[in-house]
Each structure stands twice: as structure tokens, then as C-alpha cells.
C-alpha positions as CSV (number, residue, x, y, z in Angstrom):
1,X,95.7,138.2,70.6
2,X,92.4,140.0,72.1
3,X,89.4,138.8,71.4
4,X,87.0,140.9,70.2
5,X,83.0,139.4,70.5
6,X,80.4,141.0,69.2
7,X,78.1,138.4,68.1
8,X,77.1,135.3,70.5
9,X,75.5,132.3,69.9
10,X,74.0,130.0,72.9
11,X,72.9,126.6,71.6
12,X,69.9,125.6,74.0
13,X,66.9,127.3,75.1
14,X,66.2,125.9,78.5
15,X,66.7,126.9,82.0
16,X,70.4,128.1,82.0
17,X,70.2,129.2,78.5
18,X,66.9,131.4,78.4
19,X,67.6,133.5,81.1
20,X,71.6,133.8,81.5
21,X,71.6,134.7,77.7
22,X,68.8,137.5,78.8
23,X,71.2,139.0,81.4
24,X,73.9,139.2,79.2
25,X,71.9,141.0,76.6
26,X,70.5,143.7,79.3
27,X,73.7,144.4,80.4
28,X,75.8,144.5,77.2
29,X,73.8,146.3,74.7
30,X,76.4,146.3,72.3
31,X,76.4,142.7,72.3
32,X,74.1,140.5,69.5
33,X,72.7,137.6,71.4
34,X,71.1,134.7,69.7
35,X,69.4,132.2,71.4
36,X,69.0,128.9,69.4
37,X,67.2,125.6,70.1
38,X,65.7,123.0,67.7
39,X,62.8,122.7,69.4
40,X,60.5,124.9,67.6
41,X,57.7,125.2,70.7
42,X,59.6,126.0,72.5
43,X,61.5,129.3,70.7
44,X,57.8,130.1,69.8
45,X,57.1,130.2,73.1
46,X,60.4,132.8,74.0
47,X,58.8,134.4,71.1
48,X,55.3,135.0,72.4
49,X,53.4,137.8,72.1
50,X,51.9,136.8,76.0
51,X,54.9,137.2,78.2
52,X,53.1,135.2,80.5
53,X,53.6,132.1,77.6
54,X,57.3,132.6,78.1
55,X,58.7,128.4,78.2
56,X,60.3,129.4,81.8
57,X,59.2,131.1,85.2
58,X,61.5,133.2,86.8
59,X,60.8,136.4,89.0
60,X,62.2,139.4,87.0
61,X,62.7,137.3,83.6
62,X,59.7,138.4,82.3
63,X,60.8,141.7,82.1
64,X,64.1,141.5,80.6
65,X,62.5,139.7,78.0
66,X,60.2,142.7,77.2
67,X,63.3,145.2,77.7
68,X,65.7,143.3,75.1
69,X,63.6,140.6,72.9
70,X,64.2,142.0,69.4
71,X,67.1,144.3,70.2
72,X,69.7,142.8,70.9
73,X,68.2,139.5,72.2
74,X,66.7,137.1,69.6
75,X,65.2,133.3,69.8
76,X,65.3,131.2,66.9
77,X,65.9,128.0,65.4
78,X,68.1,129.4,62.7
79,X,71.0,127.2,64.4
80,X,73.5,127.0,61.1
81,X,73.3,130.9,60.6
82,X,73.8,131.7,64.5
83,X,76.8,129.6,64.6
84,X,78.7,131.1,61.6
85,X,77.8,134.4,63.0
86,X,79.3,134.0,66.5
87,X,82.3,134.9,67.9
88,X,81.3,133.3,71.3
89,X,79.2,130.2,71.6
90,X,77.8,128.7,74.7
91,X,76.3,125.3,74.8
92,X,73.5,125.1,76.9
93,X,72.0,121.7,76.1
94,X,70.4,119.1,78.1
95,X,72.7,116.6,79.7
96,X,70.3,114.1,81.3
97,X,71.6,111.3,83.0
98,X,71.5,107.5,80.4
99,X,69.2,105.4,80.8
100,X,70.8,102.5,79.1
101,X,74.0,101.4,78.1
102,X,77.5,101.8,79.8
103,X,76.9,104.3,83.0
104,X,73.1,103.7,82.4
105,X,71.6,105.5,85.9
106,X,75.2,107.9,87.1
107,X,76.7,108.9,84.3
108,X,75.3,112.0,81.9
109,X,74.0,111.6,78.4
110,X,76.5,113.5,76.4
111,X,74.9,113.1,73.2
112,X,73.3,116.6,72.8
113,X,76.5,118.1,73.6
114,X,78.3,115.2,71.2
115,X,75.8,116.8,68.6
116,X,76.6,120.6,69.3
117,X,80.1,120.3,69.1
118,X,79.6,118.8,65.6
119,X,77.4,121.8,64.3
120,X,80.3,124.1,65.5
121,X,82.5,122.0,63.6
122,X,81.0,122.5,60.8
123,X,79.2,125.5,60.6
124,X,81.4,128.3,62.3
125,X,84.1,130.8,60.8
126,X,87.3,131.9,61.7
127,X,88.5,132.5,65.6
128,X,85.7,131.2,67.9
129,X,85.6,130.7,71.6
130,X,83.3,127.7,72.7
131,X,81.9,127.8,76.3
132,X,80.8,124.6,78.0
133,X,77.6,126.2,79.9
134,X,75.4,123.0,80.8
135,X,76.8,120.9,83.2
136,X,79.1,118.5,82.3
137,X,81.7,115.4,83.8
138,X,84.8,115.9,84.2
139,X,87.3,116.2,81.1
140,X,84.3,116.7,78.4
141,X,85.8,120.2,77.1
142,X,88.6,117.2,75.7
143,X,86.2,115.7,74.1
144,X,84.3,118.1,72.5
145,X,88.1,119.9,71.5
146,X,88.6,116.7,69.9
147,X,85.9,116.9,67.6
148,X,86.3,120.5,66.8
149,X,89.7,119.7,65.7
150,X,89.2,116.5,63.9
151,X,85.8,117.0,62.2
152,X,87.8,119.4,60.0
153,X,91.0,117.8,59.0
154,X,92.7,121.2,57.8
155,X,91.0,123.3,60.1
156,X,89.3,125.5,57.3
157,X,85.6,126.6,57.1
158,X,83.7,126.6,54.5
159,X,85.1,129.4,52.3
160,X,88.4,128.0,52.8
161,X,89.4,130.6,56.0
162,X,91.3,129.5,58.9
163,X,89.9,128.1,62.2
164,X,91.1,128.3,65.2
165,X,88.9,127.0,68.2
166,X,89.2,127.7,72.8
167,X,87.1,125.6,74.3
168,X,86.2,127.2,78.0
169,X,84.6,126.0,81.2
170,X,82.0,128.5,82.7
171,X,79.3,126.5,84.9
172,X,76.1,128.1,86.0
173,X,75.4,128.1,89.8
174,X,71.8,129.1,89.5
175,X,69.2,128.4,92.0
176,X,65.5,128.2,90.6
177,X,62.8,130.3,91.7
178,X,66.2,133.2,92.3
179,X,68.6,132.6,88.7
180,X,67.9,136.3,87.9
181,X,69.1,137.6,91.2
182,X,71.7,135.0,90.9
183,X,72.8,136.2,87.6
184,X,72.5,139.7,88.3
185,X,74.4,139.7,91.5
186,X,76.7,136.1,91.9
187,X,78.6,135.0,94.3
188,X,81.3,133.9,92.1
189,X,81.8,134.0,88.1
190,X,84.3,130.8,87.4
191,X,85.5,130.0,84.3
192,X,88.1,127.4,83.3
193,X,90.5,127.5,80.0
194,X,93.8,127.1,79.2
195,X,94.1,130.2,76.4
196,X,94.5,132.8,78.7
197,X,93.1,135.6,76.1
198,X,90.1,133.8,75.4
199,X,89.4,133.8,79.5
200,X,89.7,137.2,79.8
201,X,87.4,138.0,76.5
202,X,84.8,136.2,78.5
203,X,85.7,137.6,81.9
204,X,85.3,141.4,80.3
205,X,81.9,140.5,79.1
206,X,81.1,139.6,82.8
207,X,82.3,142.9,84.1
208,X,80.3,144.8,82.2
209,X,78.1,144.5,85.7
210,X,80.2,142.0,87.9
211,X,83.2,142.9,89.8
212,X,86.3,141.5,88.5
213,X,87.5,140.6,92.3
214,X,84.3,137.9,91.7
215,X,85.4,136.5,88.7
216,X,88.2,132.8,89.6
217,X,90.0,131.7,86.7
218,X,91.0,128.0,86.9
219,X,91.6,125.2,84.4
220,X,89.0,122.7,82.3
221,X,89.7,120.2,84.7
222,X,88.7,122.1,87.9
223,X,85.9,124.3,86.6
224,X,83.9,121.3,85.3
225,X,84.6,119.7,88.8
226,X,83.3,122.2,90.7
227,X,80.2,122.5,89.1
228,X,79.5,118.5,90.2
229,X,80.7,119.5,94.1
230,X,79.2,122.2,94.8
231,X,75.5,120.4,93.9
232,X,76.9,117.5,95.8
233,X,78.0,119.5,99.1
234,X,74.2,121.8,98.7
235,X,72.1,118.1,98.8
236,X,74.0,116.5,101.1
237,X,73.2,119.4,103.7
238,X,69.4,119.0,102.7
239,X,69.9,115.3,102.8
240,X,71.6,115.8,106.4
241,X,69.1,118.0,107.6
242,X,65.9,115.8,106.7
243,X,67.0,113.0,108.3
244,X,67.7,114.4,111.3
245,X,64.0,115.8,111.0
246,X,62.5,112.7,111.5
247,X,64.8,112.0,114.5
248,X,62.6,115.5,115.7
249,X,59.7,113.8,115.0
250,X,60.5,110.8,117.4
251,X,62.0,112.6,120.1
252,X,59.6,115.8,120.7
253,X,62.7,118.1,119.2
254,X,61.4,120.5,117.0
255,X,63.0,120.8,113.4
256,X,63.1,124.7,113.2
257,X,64.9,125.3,116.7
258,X,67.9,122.5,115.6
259,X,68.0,124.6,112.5
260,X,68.6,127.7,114.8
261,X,70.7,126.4,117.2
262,X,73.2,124.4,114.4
263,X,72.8,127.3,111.6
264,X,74.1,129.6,114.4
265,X,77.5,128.5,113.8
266,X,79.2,130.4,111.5
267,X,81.8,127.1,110.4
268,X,77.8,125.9,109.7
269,X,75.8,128.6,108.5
270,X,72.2,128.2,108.1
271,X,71.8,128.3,104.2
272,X,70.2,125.0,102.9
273,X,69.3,123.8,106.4
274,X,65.1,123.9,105.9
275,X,63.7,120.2,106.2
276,X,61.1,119.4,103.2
277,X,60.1,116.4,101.2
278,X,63.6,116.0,99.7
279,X,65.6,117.7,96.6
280,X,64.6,117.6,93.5
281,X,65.3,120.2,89.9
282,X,67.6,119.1,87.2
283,X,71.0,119.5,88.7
284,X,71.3,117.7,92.6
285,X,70.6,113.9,91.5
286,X,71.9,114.1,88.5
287,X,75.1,115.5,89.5
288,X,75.3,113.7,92.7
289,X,74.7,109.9,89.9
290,X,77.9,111.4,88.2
291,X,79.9,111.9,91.0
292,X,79.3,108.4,91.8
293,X,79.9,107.4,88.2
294,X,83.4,108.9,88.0
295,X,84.4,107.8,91.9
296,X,83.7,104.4,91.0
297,X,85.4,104.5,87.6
298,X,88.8,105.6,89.8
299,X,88.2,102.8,92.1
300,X,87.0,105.2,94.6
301,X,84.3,102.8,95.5
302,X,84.1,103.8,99.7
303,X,83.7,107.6,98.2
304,X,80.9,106.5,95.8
305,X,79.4,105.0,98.3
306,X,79.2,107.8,100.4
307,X,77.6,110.1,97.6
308,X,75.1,107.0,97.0
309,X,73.8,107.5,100.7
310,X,73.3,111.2,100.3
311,X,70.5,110.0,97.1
312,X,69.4,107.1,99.1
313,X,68.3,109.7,101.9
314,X,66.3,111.7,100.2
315,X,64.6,109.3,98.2
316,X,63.9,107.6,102.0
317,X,62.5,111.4,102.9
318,X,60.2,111.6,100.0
319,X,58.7,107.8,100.2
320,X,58.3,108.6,104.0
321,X,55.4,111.7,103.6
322,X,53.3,109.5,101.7
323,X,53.6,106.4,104.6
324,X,52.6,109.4,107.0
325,X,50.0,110.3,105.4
326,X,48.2,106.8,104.9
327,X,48.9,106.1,108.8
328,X,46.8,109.4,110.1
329,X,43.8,108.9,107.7
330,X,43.0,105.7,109.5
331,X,45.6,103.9,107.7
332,X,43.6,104.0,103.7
333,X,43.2,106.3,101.5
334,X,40.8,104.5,99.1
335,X,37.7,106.8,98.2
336,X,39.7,109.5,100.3
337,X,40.1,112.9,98.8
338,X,43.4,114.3,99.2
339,X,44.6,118.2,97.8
340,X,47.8,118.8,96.8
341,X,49.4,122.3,97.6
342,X,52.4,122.8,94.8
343,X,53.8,120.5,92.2
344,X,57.1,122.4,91.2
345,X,60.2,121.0,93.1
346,X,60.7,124.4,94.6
347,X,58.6,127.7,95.3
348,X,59.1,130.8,92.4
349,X,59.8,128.2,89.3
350,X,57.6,126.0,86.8
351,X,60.0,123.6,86.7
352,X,59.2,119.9,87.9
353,X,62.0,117.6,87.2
354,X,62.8,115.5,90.0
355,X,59.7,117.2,92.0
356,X,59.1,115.2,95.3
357,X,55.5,115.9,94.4
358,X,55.8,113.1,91.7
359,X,56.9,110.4,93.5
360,X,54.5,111.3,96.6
361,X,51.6,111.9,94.3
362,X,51.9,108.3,92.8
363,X,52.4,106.6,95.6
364,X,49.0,108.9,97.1
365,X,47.4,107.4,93.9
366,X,48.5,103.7,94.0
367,X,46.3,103.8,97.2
368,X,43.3,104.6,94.9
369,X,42.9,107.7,96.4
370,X,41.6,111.2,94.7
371,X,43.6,113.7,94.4
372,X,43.4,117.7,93.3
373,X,46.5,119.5,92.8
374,X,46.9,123.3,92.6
375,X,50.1,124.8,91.6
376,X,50.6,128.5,90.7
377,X,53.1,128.3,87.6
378,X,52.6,124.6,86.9
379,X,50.0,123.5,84.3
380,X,48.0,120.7,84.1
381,X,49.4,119.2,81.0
382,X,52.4,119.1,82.5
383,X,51.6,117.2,85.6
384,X,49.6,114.7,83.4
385,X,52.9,114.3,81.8
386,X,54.8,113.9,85.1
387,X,52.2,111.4,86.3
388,X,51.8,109.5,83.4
389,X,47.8,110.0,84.2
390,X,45.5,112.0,81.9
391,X,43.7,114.8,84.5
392,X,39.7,113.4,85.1
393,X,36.9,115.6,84.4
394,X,35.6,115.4,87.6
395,X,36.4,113.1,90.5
396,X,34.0,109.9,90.5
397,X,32.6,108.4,93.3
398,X,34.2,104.6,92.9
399,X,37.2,102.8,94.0
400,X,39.9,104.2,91.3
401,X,42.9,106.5,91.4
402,X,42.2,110.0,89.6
403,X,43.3,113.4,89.9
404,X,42.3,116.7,88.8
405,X,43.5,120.0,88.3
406,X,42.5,123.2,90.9
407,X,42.6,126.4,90.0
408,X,42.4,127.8,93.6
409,X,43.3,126.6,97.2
410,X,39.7,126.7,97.9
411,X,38.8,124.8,95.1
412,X,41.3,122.1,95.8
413,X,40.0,121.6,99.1
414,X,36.5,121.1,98.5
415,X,34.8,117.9,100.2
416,X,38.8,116.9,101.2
417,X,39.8,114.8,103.3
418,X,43.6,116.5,103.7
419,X,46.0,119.0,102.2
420,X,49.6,118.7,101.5
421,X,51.6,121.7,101.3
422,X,54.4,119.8,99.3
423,X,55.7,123.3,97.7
424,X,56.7,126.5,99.8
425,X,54.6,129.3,97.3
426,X,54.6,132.3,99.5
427,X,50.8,132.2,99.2
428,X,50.4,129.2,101.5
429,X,51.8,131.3,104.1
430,X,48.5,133.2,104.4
431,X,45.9,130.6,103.6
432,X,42.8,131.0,105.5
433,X,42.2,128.1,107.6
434,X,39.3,128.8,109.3
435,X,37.2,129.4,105.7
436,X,39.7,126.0,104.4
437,X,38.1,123.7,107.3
438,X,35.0,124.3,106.2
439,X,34.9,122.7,102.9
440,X,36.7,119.9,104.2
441,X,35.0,116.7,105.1
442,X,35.7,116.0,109.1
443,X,38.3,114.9,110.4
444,X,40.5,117.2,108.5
445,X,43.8,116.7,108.2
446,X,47.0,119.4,107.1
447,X,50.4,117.7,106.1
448,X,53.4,120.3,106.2
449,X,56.5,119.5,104.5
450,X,57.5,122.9,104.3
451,X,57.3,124.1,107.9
452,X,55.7,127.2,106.5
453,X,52.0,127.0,107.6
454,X,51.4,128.8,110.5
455,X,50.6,126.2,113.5
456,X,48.3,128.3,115.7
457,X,46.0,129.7,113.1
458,X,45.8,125.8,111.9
459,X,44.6,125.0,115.5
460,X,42.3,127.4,116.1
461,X,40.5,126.1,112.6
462,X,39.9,122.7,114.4
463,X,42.1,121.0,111.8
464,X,44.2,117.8,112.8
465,X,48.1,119.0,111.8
466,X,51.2,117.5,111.1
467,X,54.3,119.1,110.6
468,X,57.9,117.7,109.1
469,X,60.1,117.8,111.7
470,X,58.3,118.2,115.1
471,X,57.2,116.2,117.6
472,X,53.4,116.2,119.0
473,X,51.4,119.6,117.8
């Protein structure tokens, strides 16, 4: 039978559902595409008059939101009405990783999708295809078939019609910062089923503006695999990479011409070969702590151990900036103010899960230093969430661990004792040093995790540098 969709649903309002569910709705126009999420703030937000208050930051969202928002692209919470309407739903929900109980620390939290599966269950009509969008472990399309099929004994909805239910595989391979360019133009669309007609009614939604030599077909199994390895094998390159930075640092080698000479090889390839603070966003940890999960409930314990190193790594990376730090300012920080250049975990997002800037800006503050943090796209209530520290007024003069919010890269380096560029905005590329040094307080210190800030204009201010991944400046 061919499916025919008009009408789809996508439970979850986040970062893969917000924008991918935009792209489908710009490129299918005869498509109705609801968006549904309980949390009310955050569909107001999708809903905003303000594009600018849009929940998520993504170059190029902003505008497909203006193009399709009340056509053919809608946000709600009307979740029971959406689902009976659809033909197609994707569930896009959260799937962080437990933080108690059996797997508590590797394996996801499966309750949101538990929960979404159960709505569908109950709530949809007739033929529906369900789409596993958020990333999942291996072999949880069986699990949420299961409930489909048993949460309705004789398989009827509510008017007494018969269901029929084909659960699919289709992971997202979005990078923050690009997901629109990634959606717009991927480098693979892969989607995993066993109903070969249900594939293909998703595949010909996708080439409406993807090429159909693009599109791999595979089954559950290997679609919701894939999702977990191809995170895994993208950090363990940055993983590989940053240690061998700090092998740079102690020999005089210089991080940038390794990357050159190593990315040249084309078995290599120089994508995700740029030393920085570590990983962070949503996906790498996580689906690296799954990995693990899964290997070790196999027996695979040598391969989980492996995958382990990879996390242990970066977390080694990220605890290692703030050490540096400490050492060059006379080893203390106390009094010490200290500006902080970018809080997202990446350049071109708002997002700051899993930021390195988190774990670097506590351990900045356990030394009772001050610091003032400036981030383009990320507000202040949200770092005072990520912190677990309410933002001060205005930095006092005593012995105590505050920060504050900067609204410039001036501002934040007022009466400073050092800047860390901890995020690569494109606008820390052309900071002006030379006006920079002089609100500083001498000696003046830059910290460059990025490698981005150009060395000889630093110099020529007359401010002390340090750079990830080279030897002596």
C-alpha cells in the first residue's frame, strides 16, 4: 500500500525538532506540519512575535520561521489533536542520559520517549507511520512497537477504526551552529524500517529537495546504531587531536601545522581536527556513555573501555585550561578579574549543554576569582542556570567568587586581569587588541583555546599570550 501523508505531527520542540520540522515545511508546501511540545514557554517562544525570541539560534532559521509560521508550519501544545491528525509522526524528545537507577551515568533516559509512544497509542487514527527522530539505543523502535501494539489490545482507535502502526528509524546528523545548511543540503538521509512502503513514504518527502542517490535504507537495528557511531568516531578525533595538542605544547610543535600536515591525508581528512577546550552539545558524551552502556552489557568490557578513554580525554582537556590559567597569573586567582569570551559549547548556536565553558568557569570561580562573561546568543539567565550562581550586580572588591554578565568585549575586559576566548564567534577574530590592552590591568594575559586570535596583532598590543597547542609565543 502507498502511503499517502499530508498531515505530520513531531512531538518535541527542541533542537532537532524546531528546525528539521521548519525545513520540511519550506520545502513541502503541501505538507501540514505541526510542531508539539508540552512545554508551554517554550512553543510561546516559537510563537513570538520577536523572531529574535525564537527558543533556538541557528543561522538561516530565523527566516524560515518568518517564510512558513502560520502556513503550513504551526507550534502548539495541542499534542492530543496533532496526533489524531497525523499521518506521520516524529518523536523528537529529550533523551538525556539517567542519573539514577540501573545504567545511572551511560545509558539514556527513555522515559520521554516511553511517554510519547503512549500518546500515540492512544490518541492516533487509522494507518500511521511513527519515526524515531531523537537519538536513541539500540533496539528502542521494539520497544516503543511494543507499546503501540499492546496499549490497544484490538488495535482500534477511538471511534472503533482499525490501526495499523510502522515504526521507522531516521536519526538526525546535525551539527550546531550549521543544522540548516545540514538539513538543506545532507550528506546522507538514512532511515531504517522494516515496511518497505512506509520507507519510501518518508524517503519521497525527503526528495522533494534531496537526491534520492543520498537517501540509505537499512534496518531498525542499524539506523539506530549508526546514529551512536558516527558521534562516537566525530569525538574521538577531537579527543585525539587535543591530546596531542598538549604534546605541542611540550615540545615547541605547533598545533595548527600537525593539523596541516596529518589532515593532508586524504585516508585522514582534516574535518574535526581543530584543538579547543574539549566537546561538548547534547549528542557526543551522551552517545559516547551509551556506547559504553550497551558494550558492557555484551560483555564487551575491553571495547567499553576504549570508548570510556575517549570521555576521560576530554574531560582531562577541559580541567587542563583552567590549571593553565592559575599557573601564568602567578599561580592565584583570588581578587583576580578574569573575562570570559563565549559560553555556548560551539560558535553560531545558544546552546550550552555540556559547554566546556561550565566546567572551566567553576573551577575559575572555586579560586575566588571574578569573572565577566560575554556571549553573543547566550543570556545571562541561562549561564546563572549553568553555573548554579545568580549573576552579581557589580563585582565587589573582597575575597569571594562572582560573575557578571558583559554585554561587549570591551566591557568584559574592563580593569581584567585576562581573557579567555573559550568559544570560536567569528567576532573574536577581529578584536582590537591594542584598544583591549588598555582597559586591562598589567600584566595582561590572553588564553586561546580556539587558535583563532590572531598572534601578531596580540603582540604588538603588549599582551602576555597563550595559545592551545603551541609551544613558546
Amino acid at each position: 500500500m502507498e502511503f499517502k501523508i499530508k498531515n505530520i505531527c513531531c512531538i518535541g520542540a527542541g533542537y532537532v525538532g524546531g528546525p528539521s520540522m521548519a525545513v520540511i515545511a519550506k520545502n513541502c508546501p503541501d505538507l501540514e506540519v505541526n510542531v508539539v511540545d508540552i512545554n508551554r514557554e517554550r512553543i510561546n517562544k516559537w510563537n513570538s512575535e520577536n523572531f529574535d525570541e525564537l527558543p533556538i539560534y541557528e543561522p538561516g532559521l530565523k527566516e524560515i520561521i518568518k517564510r512558513c509560521r502560520g502556513l503550513n508550519l504551526h507550534f502548539s501544545t495541542e499534542v492530543k489533536k496533532n496526533i489524531a491528525n497525523a499521518d506521520l509522526i516524529f518523536i523528537s524528545v529529550n533523551t538525556p542520559t539517567k542519573t539514577k537507577g540501573v545504567g545511572a551515568g551511560q545509558a539514556s533516559d527513555l522515559k520521554y520517549v516511553d511517554s510519547s509512544a503512549r500518546e500515540i497509542a492512544k490518541y492516533a487514527k487509522g494507518k500511521t507511520i511513527v519515526v524515531e527522530k531523537s537519538t536513541l539505543p539500540v533496539r528502542t523502535a521494539q520497544t516503543i512497537k511494543n507499546i503501540l501494539e499492546q496499549s490497544n489490545i484490538d488495535n482500534r482507535d477511538t471511534k472503533g477504526n482499525q490501526r495499523e502502526f510502522f515504526v521507522l528509524s531516521n536519526p538526525e546528523f546535525l551539527a550546531e551552529g550549521t543544522a540548516i545548511n545540514d538539513l538543506e543540503n545532507p550528506d546522507r538521509i538514512l532511515i531504517g524500517g522494516e515496511d518497505q512502503e512506509a520507507i519510501q513514504g518518508l524517503a519521497n518527502i525527503y526528495e522533494n529537495w534531496i537526491s534520492e542517490r543520498k537517501i540509505i535504507t537499512t534496518n531498525l537495528w542499524s539506523s539506530e546504531l549508526s546514529k551512536l557511531i558516527a558521534n562516537a568516531f566525530l569525538a574521538q578525533r577531537i579527543s585525539s587531536i587535543n591530546s596531542i595538542s598538549a604534546l605541542c605544547e611540550s615540545t615547541g610543535a605547533d598545533i595548527s601545522e600537525v593539523k596541516l600536515a596529518i589532515g593532508s591525508d586524504k585516508r585522514i581528512g582534516n574535518k574535526f581536527l581543530n584543538s579547543g577546550p574539549g566537546f561538548g552539545g547534547s549528542c557526543f558524551k551522551k552517545d559516547i556513555s551509551n556506547l559504553i552502556y550497551i558494550a558492557n552489557h555484551y560483555g564487551l568490557y575491553e571495547v567499553s573501555e576504549y570508548w570510556q578513554n575517549v570521555i576521560s580525554i576530554n574531560a582531562w582537556q577541559t580541567n587542563r585550561i583552567s590549571k593553565i590559567v592559575v599557573e601564568k597569573l602567578f599561580n592565584t586567582i583570588s581578587f583576580k578579574k578574569i573575562s570570559i569570551l563565549g559560553f555556548a559549547f560551539k560558535a553560531n548556536t545558544n546552546d550550552t549543554r555540556e559547554s566546556p565553558a561550565i566546567k572551566i568557569c567553576k573551577d575559575l570561580l572555586e579560586e575566588n576569582c571574578k569573572l565577566a562573561i560575554y556571549d553573543p546568543q547566550v543570556s545571562p539567565l541561562q549561564i546563572e542556570y549553568d553555573l548554579q550562581l545568580k549573576q552579581s550586580d557589580n563585582l565587589s572588591n573582597n575575597d569571594q567568587a562572582e560573575w557578571t554578565f558583559a554585554d561587549t568585549v570591551i566591557d568584559a575586559s574592563i580593569n581584567s586581569d585576562a581573557i579567555l576566548v573559550i568559544t570560536e564567534w567569528e567576532e573574536f577574530k577581529f578584536i582590537n587588541w591594542e584598544i583591549v590592552y588598555k582597559h586591562m590591568r598589567k600584566p595582561a594575559w590572553i588564553f586561546d583555546t580556539r587558535s583563532i586570535v590572531d598572534i601578531n596583532k596580540v603582540k604588538m598590543s603588549g599582551i602576555n599570550f597563550w595559545q592551545i597547542g603551541k609551544g613558546k609565543i
